[in-house]
PyMOL commands that place a pseudoatom at each C-alpha (Angstrom):
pseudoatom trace, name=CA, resn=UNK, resi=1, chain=A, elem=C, hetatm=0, pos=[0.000, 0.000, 0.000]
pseudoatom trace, name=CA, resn=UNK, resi=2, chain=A, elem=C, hetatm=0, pos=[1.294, 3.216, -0.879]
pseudoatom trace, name=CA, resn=UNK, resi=3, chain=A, elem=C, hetatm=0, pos=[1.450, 6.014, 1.277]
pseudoatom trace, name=CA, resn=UNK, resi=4, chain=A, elem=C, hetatm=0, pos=[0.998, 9.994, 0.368]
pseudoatom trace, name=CA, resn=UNK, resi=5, chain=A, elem=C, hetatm=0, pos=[2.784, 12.782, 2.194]
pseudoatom trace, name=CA, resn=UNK, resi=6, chain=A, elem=C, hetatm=0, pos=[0.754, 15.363, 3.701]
pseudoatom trace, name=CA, resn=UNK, resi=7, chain=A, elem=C, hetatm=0, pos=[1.618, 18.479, 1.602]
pseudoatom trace, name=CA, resn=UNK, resi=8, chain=A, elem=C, hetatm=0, pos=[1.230, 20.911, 4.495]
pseudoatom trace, name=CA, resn=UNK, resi=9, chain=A, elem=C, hetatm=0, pos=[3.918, 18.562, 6.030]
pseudoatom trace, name=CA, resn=UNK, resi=10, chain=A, elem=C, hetatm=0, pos=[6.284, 19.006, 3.131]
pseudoatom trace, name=CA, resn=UNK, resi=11, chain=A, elem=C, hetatm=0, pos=[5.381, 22.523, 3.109]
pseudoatom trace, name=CA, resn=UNK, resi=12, chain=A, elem=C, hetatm=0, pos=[6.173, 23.077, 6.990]
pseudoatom trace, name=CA, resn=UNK, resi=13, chain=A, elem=C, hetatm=0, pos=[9.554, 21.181, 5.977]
pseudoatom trace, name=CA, resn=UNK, resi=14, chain=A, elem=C, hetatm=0, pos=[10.280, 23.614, 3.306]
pseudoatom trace, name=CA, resn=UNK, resi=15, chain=A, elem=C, hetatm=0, pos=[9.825, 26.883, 4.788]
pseudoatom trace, name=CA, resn=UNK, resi=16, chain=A, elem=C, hetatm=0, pos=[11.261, 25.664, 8.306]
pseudoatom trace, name=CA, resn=UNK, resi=17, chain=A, elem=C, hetatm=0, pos=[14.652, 25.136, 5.913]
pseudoatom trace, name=CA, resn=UNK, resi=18, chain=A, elem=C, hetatm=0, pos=[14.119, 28.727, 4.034]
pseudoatom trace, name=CA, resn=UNK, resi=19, chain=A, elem=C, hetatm=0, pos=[14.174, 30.011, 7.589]
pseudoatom trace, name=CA, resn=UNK, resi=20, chain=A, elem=C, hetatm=0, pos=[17.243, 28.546, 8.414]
pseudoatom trace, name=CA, resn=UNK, resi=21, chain=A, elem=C, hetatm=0, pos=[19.334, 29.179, 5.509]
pseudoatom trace, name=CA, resn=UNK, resi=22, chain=A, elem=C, hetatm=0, pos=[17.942, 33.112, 5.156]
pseudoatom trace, name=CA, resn=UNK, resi=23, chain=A, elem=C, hetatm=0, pos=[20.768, 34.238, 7.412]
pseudoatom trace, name=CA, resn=UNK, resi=24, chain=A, elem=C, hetatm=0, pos=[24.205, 33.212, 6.131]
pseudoatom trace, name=CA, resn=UNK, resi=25, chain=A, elem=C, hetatm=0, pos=[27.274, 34.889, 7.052]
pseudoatom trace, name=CA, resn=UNK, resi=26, chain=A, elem=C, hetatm=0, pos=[27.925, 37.594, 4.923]
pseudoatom trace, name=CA, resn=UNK, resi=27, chain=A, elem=C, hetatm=0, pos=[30.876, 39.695, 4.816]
pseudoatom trace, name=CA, resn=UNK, resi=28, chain=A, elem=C, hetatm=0, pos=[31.036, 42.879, 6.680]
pseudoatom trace, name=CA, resn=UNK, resi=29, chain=A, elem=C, hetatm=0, pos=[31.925, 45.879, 4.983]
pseudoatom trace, name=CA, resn=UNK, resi=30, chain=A, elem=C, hetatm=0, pos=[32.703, 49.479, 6.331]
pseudoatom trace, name=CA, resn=UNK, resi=31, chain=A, elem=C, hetatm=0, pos=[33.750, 52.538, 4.717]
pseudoatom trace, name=CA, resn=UNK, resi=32, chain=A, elem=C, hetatm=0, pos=[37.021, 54.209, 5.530]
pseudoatom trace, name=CA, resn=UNK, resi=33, chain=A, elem=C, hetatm=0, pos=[37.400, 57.375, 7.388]
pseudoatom trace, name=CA, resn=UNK, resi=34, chain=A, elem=C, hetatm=0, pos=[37.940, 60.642, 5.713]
pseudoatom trace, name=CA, resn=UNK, resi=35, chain=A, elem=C, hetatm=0, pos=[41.537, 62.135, 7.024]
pseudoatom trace, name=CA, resn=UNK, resi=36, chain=A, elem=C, hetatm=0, pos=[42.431, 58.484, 9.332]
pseudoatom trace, name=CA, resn=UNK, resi=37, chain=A, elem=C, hetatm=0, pos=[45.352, 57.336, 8.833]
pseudoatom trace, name=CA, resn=UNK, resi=38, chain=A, elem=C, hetatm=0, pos=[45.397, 53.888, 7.382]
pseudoatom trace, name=CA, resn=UNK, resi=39, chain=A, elem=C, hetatm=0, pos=[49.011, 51.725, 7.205]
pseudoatom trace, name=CA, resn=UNK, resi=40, chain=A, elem=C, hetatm=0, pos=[47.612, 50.760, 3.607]
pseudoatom trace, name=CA, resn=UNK, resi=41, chain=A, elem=C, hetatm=0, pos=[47.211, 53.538, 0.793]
pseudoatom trace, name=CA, resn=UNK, resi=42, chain=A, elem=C, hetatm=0, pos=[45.069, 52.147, -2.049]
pseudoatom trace, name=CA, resn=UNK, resi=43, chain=A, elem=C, hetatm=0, pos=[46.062, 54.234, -5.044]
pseudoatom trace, name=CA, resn=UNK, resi=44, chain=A, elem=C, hetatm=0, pos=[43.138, 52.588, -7.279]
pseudoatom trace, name=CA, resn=UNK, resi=45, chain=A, elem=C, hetatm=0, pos=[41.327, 49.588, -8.231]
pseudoatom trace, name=CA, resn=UNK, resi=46, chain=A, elem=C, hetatm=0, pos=[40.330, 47.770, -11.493]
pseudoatom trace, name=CA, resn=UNK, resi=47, chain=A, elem=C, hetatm=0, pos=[37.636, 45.541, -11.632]
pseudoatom trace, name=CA, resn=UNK, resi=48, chain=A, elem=C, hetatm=0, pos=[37.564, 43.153, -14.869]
pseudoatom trace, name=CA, resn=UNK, resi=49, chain=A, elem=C, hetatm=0, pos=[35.045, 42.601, -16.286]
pseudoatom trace, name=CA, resn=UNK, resi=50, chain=A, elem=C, hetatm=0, pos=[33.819, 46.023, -16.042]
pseudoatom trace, name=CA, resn=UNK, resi=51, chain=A, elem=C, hetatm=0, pos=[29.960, 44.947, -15.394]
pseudoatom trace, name=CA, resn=UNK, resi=52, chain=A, elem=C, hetatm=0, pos=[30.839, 41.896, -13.421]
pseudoatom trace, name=CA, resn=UNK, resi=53, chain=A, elem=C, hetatm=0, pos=[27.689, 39.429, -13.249]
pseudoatom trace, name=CA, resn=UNK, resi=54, chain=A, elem=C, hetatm=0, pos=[26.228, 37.000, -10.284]
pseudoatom trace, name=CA, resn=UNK, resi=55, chain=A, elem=C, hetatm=0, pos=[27.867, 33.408, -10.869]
pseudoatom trace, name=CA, resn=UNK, resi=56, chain=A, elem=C, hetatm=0, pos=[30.824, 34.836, -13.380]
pseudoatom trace, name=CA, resn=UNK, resi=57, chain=A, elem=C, hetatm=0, pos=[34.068, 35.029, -12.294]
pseudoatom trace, name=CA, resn=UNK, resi=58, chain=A, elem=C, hetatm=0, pos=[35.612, 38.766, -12.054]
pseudoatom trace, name=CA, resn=UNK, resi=59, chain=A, elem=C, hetatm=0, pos=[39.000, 40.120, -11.281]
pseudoatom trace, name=CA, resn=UNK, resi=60, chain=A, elem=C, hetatm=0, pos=[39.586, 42.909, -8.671]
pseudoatom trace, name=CA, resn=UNK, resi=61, chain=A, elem=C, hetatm=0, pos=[43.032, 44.405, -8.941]
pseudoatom trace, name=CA, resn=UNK, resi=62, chain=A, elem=C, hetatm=0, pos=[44.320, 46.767, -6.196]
pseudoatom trace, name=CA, resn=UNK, resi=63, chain=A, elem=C, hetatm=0, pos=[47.305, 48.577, -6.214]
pseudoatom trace, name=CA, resn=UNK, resi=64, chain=A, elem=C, hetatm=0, pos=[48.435, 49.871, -2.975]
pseudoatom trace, name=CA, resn=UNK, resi=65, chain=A, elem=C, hetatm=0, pos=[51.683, 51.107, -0.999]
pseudoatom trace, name=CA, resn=UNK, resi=66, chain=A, elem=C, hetatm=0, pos=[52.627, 50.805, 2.576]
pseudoatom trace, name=CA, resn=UNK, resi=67, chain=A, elem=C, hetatm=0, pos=[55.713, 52.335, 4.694]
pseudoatom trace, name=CA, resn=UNK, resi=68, chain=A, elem=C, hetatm=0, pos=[55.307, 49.164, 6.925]
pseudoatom trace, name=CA, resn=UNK, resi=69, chain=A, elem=C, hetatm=0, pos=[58.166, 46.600, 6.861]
pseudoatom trace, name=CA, resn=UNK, resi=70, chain=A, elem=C, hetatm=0, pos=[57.265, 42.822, 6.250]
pseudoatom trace, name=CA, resn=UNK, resi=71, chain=A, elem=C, hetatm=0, pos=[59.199, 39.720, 5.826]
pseudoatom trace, name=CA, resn=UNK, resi=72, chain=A, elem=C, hetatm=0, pos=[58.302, 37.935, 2.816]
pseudoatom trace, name=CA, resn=UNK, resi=73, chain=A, elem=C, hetatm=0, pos=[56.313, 35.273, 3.221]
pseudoatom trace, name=CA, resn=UNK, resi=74, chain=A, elem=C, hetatm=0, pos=[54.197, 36.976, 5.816]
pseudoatom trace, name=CA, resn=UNK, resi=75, chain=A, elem=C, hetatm=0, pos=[51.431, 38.164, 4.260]
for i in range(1, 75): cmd.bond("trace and resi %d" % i, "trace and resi %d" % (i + 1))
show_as sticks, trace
zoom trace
């Protein structure tokens, strides 16, 4: 004998797993502060393509200069 699932079951299922999945860690971003003082200058970045698209991949290049000293290797 076969037996049928109850759709509001399968329903109940479904949105109890939308639920749980809505809040994913997502990156925090801030904006600088005008006139801080950063150890990093960014002096500009590309972005390639220029209209980058959801599930395409993209290239972010950022040049920058720093007065800090590093071994190499460390970063």
């Amino acid at each position: 004998m076969a037996s049928m699932v109850d759709p509001r079951l399968v329903l109940s299922v479904a949105s109890l797993l939308l639920v749980l999945l809505l809040p994913l860690p997502a990156a925090d971003v801030e904006c600088c502060k005008k006139g801080a003082d950063y150890p990093v200058k960014v002096g500009g970045v590309d972005i390639s393509p220029d209209s980058i698209a959801r599930g395409k991949s993209a290239t972010f290049t950022i040049s920058a200069n720093t007065a800090m000293k590093y071994q190499k290797g460390s970063w």
